[in-house]
Backbone as ProteinMPNN parsed JSONL, in Angstrom:
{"seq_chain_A": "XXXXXXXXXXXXXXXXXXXXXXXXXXXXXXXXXXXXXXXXXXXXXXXXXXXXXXXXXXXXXXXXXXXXXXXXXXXXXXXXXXXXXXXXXXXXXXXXXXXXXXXXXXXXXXXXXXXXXXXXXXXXXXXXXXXXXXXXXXXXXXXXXXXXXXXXXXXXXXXXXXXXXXXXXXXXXXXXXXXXXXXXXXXXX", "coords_chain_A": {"N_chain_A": [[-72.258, 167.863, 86.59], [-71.578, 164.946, 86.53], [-72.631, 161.363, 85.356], [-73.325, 158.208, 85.705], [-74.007, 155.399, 82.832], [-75.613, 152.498, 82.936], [-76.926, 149.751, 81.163], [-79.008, 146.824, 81.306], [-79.929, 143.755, 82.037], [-82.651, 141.929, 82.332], [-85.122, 139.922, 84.213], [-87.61, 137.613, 82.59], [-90.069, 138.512, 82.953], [-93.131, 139.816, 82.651], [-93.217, 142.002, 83.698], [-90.836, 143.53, 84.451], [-89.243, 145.598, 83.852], [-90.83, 147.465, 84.572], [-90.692, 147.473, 87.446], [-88.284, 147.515, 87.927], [-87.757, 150.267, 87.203], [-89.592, 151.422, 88.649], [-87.681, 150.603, 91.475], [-85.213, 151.894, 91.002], [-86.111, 155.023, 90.184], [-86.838, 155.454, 93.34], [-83.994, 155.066, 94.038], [-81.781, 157.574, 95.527], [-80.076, 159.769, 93.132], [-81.27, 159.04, 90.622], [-82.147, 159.636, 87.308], [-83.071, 158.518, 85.038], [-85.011, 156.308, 83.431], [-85.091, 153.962, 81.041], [-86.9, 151.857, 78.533], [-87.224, 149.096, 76.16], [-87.271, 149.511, 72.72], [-86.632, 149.201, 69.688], [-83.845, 147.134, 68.979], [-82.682, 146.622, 70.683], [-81.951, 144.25, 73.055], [-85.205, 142.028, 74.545], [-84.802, 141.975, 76.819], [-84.052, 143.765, 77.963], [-83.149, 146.911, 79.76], [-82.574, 150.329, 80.629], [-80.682, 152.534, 81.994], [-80.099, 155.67, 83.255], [-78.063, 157.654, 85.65], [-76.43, 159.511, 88.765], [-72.931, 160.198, 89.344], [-72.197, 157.278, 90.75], [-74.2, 156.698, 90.957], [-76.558, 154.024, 92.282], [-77.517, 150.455, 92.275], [-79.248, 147.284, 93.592], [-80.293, 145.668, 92.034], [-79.051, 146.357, 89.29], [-76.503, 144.796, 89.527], [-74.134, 143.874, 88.116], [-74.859, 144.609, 85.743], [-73.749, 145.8, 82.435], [-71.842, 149.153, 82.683], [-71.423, 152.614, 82.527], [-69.307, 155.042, 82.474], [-70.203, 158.421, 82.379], [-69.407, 161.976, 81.195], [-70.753, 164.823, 80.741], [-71.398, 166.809, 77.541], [-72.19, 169.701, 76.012], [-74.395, 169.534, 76.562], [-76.343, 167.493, 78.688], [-78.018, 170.084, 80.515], [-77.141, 170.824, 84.472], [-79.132, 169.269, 86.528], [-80.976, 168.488, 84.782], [-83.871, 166.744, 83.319], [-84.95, 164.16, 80.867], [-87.249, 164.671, 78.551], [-90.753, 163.739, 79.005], [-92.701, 160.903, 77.095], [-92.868, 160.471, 73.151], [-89.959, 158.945, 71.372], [-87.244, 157.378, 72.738], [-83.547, 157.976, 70.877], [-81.061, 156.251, 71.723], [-77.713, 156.874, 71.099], [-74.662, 155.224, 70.253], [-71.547, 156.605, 69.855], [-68.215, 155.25, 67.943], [-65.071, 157.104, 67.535], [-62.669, 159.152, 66.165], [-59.694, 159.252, 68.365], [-58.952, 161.814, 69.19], [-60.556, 163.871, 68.162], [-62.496, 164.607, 69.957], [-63.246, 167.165, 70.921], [-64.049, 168.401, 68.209], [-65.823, 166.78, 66.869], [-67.978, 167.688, 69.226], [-68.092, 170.45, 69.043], [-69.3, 170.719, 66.208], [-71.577, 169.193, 66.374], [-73.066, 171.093, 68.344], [-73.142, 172.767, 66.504], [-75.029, 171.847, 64.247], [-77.253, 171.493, 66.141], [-79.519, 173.665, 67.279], [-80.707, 174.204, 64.575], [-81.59, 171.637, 63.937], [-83.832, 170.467, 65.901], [-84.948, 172.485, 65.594], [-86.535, 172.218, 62.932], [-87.574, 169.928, 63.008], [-89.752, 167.467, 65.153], [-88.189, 167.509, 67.797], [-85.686, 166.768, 70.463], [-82.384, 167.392, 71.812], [-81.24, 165.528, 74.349], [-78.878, 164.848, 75.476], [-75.366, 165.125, 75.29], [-72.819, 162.882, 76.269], [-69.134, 162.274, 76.919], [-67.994, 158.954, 77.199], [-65.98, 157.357, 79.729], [-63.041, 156.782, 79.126], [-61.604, 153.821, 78.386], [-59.42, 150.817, 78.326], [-58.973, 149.536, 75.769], [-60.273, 151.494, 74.411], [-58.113, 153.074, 74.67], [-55.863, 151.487, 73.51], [-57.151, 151.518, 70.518], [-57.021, 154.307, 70.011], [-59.228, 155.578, 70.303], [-62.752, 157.188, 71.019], [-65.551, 157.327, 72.885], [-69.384, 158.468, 72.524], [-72.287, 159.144, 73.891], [-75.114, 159.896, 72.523], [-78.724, 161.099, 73.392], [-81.476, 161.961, 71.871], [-84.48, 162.52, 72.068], [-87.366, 161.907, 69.928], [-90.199, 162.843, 68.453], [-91.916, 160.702, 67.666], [-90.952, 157.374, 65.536], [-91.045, 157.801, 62.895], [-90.991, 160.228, 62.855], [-88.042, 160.367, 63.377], [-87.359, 159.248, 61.03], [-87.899, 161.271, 58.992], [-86.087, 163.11, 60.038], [-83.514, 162.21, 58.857], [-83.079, 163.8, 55.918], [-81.338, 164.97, 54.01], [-80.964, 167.416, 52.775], [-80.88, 169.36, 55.065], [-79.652, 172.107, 56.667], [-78.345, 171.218, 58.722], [-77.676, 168.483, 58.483], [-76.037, 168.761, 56.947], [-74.192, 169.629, 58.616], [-73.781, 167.297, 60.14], [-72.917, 165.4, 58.368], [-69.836, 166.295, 57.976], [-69.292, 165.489, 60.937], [-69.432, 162.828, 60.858], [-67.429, 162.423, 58.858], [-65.622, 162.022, 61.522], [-65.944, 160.229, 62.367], [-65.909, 156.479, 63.288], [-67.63, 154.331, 64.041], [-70.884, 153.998, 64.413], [-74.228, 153.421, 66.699], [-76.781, 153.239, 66.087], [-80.375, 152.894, 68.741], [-82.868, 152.296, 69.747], [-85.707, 153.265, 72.405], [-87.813, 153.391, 74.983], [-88.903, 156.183, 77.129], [-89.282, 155.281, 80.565], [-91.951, 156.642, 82.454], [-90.911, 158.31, 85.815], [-92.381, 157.551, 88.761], [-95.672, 159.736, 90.048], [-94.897, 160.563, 92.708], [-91.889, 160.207, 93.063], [-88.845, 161.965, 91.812]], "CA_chain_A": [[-72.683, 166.614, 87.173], [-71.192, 163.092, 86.173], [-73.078, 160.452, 85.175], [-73.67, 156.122, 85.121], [-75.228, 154.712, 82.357], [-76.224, 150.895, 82.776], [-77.612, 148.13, 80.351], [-79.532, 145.838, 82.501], [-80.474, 142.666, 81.506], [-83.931, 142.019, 83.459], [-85.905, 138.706, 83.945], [-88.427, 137.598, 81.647], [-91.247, 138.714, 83.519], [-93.52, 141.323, 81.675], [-93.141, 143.579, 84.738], [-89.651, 143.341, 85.026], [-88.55, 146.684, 83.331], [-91.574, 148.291, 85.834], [-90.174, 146.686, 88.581], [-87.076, 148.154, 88.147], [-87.928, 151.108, 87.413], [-89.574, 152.11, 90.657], [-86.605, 150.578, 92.302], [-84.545, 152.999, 90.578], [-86.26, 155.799, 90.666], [-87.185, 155.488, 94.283], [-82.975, 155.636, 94.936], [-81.351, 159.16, 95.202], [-79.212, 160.213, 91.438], [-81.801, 158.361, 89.417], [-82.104, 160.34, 86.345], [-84.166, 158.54, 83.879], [-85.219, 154.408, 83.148], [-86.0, 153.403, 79.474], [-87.349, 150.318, 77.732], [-86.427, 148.88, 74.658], [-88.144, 149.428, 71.669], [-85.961, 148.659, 68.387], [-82.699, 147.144, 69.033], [-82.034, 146.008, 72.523], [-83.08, 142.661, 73.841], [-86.576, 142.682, 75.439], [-85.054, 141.743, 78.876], [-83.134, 144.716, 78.489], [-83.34, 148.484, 80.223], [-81.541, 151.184, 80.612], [-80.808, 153.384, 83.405], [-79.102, 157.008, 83.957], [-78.418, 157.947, 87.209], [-76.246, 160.565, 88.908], [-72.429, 159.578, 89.097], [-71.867, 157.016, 91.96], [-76.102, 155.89, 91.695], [-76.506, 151.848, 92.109], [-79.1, 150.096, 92.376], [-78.805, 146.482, 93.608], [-80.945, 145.094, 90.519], [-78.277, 146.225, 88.498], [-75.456, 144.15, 89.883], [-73.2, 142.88, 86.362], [-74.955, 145.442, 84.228], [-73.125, 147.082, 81.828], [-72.154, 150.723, 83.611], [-70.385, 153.083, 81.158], [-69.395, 156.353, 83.612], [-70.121, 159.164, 81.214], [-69.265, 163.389, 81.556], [-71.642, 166.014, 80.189], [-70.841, 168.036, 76.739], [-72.782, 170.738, 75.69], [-76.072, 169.101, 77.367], [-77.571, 168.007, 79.569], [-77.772, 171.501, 81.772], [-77.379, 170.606, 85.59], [-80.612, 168.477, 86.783], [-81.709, 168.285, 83.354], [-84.03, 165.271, 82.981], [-85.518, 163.57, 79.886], [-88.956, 164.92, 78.643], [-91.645, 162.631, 79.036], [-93.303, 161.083, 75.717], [-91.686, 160.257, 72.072], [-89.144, 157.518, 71.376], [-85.95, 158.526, 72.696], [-82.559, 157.368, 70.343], [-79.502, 156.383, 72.4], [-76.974, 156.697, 69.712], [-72.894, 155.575, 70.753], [-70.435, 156.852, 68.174], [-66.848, 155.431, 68.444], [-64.835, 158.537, 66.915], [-60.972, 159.135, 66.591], [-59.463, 159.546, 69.989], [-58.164, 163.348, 68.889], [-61.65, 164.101, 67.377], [-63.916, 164.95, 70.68], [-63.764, 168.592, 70.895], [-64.548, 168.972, 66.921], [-67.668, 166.334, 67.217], [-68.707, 168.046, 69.761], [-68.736, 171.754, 68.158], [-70.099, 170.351, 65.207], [-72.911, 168.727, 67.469], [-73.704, 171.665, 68.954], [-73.523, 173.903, 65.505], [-76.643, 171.31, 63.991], [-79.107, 171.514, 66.946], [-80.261, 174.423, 66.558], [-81.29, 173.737, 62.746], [-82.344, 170.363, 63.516], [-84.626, 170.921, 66.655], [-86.155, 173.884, 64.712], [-86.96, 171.373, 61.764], [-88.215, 168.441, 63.315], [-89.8, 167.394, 66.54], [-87.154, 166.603, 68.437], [-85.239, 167.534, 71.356], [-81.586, 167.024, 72.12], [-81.107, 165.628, 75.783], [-77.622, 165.183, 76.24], [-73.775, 164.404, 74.536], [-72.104, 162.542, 77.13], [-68.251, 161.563, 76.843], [-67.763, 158.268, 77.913], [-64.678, 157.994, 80.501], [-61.421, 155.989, 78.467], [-60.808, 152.765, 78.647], [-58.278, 150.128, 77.688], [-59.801, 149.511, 74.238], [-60.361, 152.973, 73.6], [-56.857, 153.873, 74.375], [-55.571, 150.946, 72.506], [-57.495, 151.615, 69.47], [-56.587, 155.655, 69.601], [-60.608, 155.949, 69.931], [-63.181, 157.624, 71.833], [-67.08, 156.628, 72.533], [-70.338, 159.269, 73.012], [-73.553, 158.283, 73.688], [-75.915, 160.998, 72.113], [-79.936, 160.839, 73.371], [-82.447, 162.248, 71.727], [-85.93, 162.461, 71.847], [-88.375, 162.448, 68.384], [-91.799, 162.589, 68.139], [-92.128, 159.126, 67.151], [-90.076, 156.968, 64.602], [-91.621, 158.269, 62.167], [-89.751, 161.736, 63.434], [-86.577, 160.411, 63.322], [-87.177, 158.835, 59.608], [-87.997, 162.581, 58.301], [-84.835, 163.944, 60.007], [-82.89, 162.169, 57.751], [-83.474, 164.658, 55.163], [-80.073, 165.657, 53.844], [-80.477, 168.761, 52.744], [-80.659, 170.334, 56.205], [-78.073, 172.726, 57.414], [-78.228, 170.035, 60.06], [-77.68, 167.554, 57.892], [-74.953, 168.775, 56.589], [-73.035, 169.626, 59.416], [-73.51, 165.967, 60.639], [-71.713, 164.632, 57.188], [-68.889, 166.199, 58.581], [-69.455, 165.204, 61.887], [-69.475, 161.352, 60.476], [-65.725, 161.621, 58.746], [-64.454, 161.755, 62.305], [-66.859, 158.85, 62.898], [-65.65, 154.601, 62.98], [-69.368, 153.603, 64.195], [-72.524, 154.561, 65.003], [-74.747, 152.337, 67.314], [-78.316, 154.043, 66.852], [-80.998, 152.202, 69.173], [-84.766, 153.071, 70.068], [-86.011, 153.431, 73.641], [-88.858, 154.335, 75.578], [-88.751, 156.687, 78.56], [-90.299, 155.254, 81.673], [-91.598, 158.192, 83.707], [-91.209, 158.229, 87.413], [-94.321, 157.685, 89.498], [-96.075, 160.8, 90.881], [-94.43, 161.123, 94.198], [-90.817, 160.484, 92.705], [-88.534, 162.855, 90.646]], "C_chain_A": [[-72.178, 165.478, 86.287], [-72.473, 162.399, 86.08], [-72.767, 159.228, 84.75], [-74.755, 155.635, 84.465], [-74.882, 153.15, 82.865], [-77.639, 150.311, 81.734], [-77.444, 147.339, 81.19], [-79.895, 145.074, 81.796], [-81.46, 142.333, 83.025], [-84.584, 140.274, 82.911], [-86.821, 138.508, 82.802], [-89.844, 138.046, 81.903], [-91.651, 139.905, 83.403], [-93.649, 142.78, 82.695], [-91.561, 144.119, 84.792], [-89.008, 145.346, 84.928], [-89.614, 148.061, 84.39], [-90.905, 148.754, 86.753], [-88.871, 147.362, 89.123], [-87.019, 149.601, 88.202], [-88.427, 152.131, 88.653], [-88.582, 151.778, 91.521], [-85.772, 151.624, 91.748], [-85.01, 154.112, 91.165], [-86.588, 156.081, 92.377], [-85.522, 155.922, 95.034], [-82.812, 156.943, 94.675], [-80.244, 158.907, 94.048], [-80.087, 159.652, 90.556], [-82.011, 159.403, 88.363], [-83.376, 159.912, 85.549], [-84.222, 156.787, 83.799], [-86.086, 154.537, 81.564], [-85.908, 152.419, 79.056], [-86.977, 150.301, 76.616], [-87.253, 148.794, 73.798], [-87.643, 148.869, 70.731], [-84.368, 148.873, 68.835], [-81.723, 147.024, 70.187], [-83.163, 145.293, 72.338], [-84.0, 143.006, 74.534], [-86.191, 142.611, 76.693], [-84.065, 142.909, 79.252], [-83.772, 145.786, 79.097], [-82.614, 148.938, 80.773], [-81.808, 152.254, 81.707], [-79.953, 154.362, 83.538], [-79.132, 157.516, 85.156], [-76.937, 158.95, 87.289], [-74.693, 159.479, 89.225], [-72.226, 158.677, 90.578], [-73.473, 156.351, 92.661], [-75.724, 154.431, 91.674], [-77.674, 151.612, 92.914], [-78.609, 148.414, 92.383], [-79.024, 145.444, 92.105], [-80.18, 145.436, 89.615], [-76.874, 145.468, 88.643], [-75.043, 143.166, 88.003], [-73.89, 143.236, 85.45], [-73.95, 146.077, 83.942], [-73.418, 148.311, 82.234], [-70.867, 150.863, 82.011], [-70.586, 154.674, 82.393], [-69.193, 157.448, 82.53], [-69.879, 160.734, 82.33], [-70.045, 163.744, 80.533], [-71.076, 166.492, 78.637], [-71.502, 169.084, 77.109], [-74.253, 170.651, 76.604], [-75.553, 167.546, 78.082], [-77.023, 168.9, 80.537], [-77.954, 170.613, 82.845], [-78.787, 170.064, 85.687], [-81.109, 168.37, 85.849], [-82.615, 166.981, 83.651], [-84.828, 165.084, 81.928], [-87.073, 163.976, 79.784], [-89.405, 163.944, 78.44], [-91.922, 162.671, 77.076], [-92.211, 161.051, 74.092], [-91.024, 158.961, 72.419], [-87.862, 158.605, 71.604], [-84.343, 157.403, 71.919], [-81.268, 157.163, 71.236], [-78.343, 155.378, 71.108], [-75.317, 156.772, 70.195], [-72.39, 155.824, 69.733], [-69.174, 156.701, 69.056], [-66.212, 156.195, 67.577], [-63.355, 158.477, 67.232], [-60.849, 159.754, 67.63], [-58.835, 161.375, 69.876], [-59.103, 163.879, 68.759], [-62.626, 164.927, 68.583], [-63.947, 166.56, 70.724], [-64.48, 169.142, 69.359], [-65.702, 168.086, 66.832], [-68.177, 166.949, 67.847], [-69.407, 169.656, 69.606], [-69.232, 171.015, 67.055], [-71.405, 169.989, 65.555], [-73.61, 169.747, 67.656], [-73.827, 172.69, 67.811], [-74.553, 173.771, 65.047], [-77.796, 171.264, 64.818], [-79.144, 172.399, 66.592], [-80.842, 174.171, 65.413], [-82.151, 172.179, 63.127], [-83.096, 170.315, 64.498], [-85.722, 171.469, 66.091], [-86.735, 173.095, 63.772], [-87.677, 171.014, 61.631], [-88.726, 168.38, 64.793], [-89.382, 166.863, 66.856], [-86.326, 167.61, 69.385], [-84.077, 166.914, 72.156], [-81.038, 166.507, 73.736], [-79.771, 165.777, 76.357], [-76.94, 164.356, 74.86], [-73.459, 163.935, 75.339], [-70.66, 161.611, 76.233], [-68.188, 160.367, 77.802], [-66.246, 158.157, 78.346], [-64.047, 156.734, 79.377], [-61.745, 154.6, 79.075], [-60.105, 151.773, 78.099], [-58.261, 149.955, 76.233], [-59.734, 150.732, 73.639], [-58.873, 153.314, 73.39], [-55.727, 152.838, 73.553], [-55.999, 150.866, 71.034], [-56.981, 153.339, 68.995], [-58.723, 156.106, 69.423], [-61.077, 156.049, 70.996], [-64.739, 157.455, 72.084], [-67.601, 157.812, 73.253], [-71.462, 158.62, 73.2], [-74.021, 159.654, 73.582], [-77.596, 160.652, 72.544], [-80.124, 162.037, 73.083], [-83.799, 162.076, 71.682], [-86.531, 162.627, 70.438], [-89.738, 162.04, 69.094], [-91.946, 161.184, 68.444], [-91.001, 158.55, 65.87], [-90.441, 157.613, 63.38], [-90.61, 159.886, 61.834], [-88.272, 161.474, 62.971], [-86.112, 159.995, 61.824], [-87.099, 160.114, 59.246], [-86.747, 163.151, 58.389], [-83.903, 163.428, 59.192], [-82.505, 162.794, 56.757], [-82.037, 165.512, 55.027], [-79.691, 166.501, 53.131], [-81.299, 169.434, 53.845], [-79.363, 170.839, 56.209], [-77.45, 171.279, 58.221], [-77.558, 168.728, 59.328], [-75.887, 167.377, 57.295], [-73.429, 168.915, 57.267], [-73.048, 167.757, 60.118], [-72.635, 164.75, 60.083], [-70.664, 164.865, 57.73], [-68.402, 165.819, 60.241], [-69.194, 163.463, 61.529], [-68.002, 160.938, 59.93], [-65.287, 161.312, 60.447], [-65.295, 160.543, 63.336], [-66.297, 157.529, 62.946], [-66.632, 154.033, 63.203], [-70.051, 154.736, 65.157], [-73.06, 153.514, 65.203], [-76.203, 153.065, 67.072], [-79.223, 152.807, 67.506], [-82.284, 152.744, 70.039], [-85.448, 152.511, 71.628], [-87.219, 154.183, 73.888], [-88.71, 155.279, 76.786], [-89.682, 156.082, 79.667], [-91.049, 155.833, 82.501], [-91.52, 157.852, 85.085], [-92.301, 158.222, 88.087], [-94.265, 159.181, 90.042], [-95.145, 161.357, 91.706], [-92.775, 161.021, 93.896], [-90.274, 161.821, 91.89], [-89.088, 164.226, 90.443]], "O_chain_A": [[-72.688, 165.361, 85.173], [-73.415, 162.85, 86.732], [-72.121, 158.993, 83.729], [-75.895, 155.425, 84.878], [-73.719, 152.85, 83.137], [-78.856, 150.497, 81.72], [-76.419, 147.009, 81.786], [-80.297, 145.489, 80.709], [-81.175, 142.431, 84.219], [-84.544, 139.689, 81.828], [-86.752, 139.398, 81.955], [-90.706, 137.915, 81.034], [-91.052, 140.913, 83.779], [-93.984, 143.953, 82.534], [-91.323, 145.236, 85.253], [-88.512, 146.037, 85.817], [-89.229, 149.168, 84.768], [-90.544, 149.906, 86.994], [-88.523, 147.648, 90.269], [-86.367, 150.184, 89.069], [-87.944, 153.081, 89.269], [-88.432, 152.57, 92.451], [-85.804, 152.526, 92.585], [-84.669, 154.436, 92.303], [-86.532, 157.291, 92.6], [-85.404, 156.647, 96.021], [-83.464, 157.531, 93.813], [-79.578, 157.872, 94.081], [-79.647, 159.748, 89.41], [-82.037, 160.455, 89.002], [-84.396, 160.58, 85.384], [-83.248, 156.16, 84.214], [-87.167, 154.988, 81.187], [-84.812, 151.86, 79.102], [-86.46, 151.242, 76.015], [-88.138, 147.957, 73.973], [-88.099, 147.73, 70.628], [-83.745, 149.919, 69.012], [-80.539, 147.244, 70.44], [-84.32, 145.352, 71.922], [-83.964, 144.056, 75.175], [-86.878, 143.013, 77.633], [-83.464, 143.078, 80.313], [-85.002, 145.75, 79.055], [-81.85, 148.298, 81.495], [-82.88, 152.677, 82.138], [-78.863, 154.01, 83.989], [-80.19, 157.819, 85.707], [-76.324, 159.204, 86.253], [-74.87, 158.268, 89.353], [-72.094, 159.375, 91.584], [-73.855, 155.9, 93.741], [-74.767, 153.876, 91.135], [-78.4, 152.177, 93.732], [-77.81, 148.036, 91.527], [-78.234, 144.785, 91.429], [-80.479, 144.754, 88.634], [-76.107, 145.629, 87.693], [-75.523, 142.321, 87.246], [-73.882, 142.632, 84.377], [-73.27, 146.77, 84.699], [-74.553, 148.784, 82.293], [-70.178, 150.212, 81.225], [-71.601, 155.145, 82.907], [-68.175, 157.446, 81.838], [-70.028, 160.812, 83.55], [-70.078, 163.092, 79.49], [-69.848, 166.5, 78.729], [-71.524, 169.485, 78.272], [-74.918, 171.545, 77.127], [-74.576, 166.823, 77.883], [-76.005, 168.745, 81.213], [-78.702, 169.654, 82.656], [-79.601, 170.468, 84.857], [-82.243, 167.962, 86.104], [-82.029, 166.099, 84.278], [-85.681, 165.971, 81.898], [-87.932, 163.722, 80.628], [-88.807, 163.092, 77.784], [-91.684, 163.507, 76.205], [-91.075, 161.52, 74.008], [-91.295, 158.158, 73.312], [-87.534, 159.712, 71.177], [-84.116, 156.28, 72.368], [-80.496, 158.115, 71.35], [-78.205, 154.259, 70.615], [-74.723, 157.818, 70.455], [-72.732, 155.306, 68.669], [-68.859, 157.278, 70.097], [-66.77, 156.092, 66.485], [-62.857, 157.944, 68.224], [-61.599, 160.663, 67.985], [-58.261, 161.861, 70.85], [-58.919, 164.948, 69.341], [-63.421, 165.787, 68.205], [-65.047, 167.046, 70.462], [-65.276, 170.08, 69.315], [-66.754, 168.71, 66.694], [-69.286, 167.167, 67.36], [-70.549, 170.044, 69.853], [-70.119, 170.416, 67.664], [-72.348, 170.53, 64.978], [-74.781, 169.691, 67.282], [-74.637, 173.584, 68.053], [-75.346, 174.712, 65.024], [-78.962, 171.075, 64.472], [-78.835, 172.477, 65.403], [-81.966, 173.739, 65.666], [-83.183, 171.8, 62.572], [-83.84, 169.553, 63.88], [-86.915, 171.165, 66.052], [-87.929, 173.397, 63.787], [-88.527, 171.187, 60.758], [-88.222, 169.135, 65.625], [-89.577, 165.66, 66.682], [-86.245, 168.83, 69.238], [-84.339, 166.088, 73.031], [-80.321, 167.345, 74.283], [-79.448, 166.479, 77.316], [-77.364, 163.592, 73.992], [-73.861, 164.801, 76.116], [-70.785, 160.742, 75.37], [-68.292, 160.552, 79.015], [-65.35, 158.651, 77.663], [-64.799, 155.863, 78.94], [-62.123, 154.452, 80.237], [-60.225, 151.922, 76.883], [-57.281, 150.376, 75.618], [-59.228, 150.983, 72.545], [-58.399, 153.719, 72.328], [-54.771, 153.377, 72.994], [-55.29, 150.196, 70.283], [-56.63, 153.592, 67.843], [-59.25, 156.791, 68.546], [-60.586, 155.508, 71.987], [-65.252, 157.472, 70.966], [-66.997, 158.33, 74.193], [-71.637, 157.519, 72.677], [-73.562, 160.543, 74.3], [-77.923, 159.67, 71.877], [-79.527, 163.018, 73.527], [-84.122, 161.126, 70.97], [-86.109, 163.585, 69.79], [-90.098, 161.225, 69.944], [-92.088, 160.731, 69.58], [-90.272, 159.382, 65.331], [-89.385, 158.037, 62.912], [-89.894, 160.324, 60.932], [-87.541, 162.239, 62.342], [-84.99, 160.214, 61.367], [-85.904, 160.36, 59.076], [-86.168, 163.63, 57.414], [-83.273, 164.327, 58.634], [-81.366, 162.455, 56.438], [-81.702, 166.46, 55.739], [-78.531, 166.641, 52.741], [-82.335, 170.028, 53.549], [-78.3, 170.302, 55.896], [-76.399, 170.64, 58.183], [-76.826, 168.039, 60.039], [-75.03, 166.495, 57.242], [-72.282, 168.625, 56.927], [-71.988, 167.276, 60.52], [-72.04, 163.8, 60.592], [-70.126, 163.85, 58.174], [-67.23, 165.9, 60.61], [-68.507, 162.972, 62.425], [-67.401, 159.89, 60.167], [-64.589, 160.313, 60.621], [-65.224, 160.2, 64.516], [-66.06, 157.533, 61.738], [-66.753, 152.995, 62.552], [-69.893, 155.633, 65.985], [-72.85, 152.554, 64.461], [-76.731, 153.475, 68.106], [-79.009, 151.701, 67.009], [-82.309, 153.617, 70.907], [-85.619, 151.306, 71.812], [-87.622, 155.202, 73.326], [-88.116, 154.623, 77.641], [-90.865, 156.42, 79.641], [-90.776, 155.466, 83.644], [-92.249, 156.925, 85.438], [-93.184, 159.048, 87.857], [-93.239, 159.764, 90.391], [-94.627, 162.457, 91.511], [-92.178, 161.864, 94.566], [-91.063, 162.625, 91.393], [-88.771, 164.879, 89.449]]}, "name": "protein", "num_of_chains": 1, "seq": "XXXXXXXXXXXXXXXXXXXXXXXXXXXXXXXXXXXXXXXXXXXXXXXXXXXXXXXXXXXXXXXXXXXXXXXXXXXXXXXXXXXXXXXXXXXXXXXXXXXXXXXXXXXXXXXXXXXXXXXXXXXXXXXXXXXXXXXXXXXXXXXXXXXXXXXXXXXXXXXXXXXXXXXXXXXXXXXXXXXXXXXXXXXXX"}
C-alpha cells in the first residue's frame, strides 16, 4: 500500500485539529490524524492516508507521497496512546537500502528495551531537490510511552544504539518532532 502524508496548517480555533480530524477520518484511506505536541506550529496537523486520500481541508498542505519499508504491514494503523515521533532523515541518495537494513537490525533490541513501538519507515517518492542534491528523505514514526520514553532510549549502549550510530554516518539531517495520535471516533476506522 502507498501512502500521503500532509502538514496542514489549521485555523486558530481550539477545535480545529478535531474538526479535521473527523473530516478525515470519516473519508475512505484515512490512516491516522495527529496533533502537535513539541515542534510543529499549534495550527498544525498531520494526516496519513492511503495513496490518492484528500480531504478538501487539506487543500495547499504539504503532501509528501511516501512507499512502505520494512513497516507498516498492509492496513497497519497507529496504536492508540503515547507520543508518537515523526522523525525525516535526509540520507545519501545511494544509502536507502543500507538505512533501511540497519533500521530493521535495531528494532528488535530497541522495542524489547523500551516502550516503544515502531509504526512505519516510509521512503519518500524523489524529487527535484533530492535528485539535485544526490539525497534521499524517510519519515520514521514511532510511538513511546511518553517523552520521557523516548529520553531513556537514548541510552547508547544498546545494541540498538549502536546500530543507529551507523545508521547516522549515512545520515545529512534528522528532523525529530513530537505528535499526538488522534483516535478515530467509535463508528470510524
Amino acid at each position: 500500500m502507498e501512502y500521503r502524508y500532509f502538514q496542514a496548517e489549521l485555523g486558530r480555533e481550539r477545535t480545529a485539529v478535531r474538526d479535521l480530524a473527523q473530516a478525515a477520518y470519516a473519508q475512505a484511506g484515512c490512516v491516522a490524524v495527529f496533533a502537535p505536541l513539541l515542534g510543529f506550529a499549534s495550527n498544525q496537523a498531520l494526516v496519513l492516508g492511503a495513496a490518492g486520500f484528500a480531504l478538501p481541508a487539506l487543500d495547499g498542505a504539504e503532501a509528501h507521497d511516501l512507499s512502505p519499508t520494512l513497516r507498516p504491514a498492509e492496513g497497519a494503523r497507529p496504536p492508540a496512546g503515547g507520543v508518537y515521533v515523526h522523525n525525516w532523515f535526509t540520507i545519501d541518495g545511494g544509502a536507502v537500502d543500507e538505512f533501511v537494513d540497519l533500521s530493521g537490525q535495531a528494532w528488535p533490541d530497541f522495542e524489547a528495551r523500551f516502550e516503544t513501538t515502531i509504526f512505519g519507515l516510509f521512503l519518500a517518492a524523489e524529487n527535484a531537490i533530492d535528485r539535485a542534491q544526490g539525497a534521499r528523505r524517510l519519515l520514521l514514526m514511532t510511538r513511546y510511552r511518553d517523552l520521557g520514553e523516548w529520553q531513556t532510549s537514548r541510552d547508547p549502549t544498546t545494541d540498538a544504539m549502536q546500530i543507529f550510530l551507523r545508521r547516522r554516518d549515512l545520515t545529512r539531517v534528522s528532523l525529530a518532532r513530537a505528535c499526538l495520535l488522534v483516535p478515530p471516533p467509535e463508528s470510524a476506522g
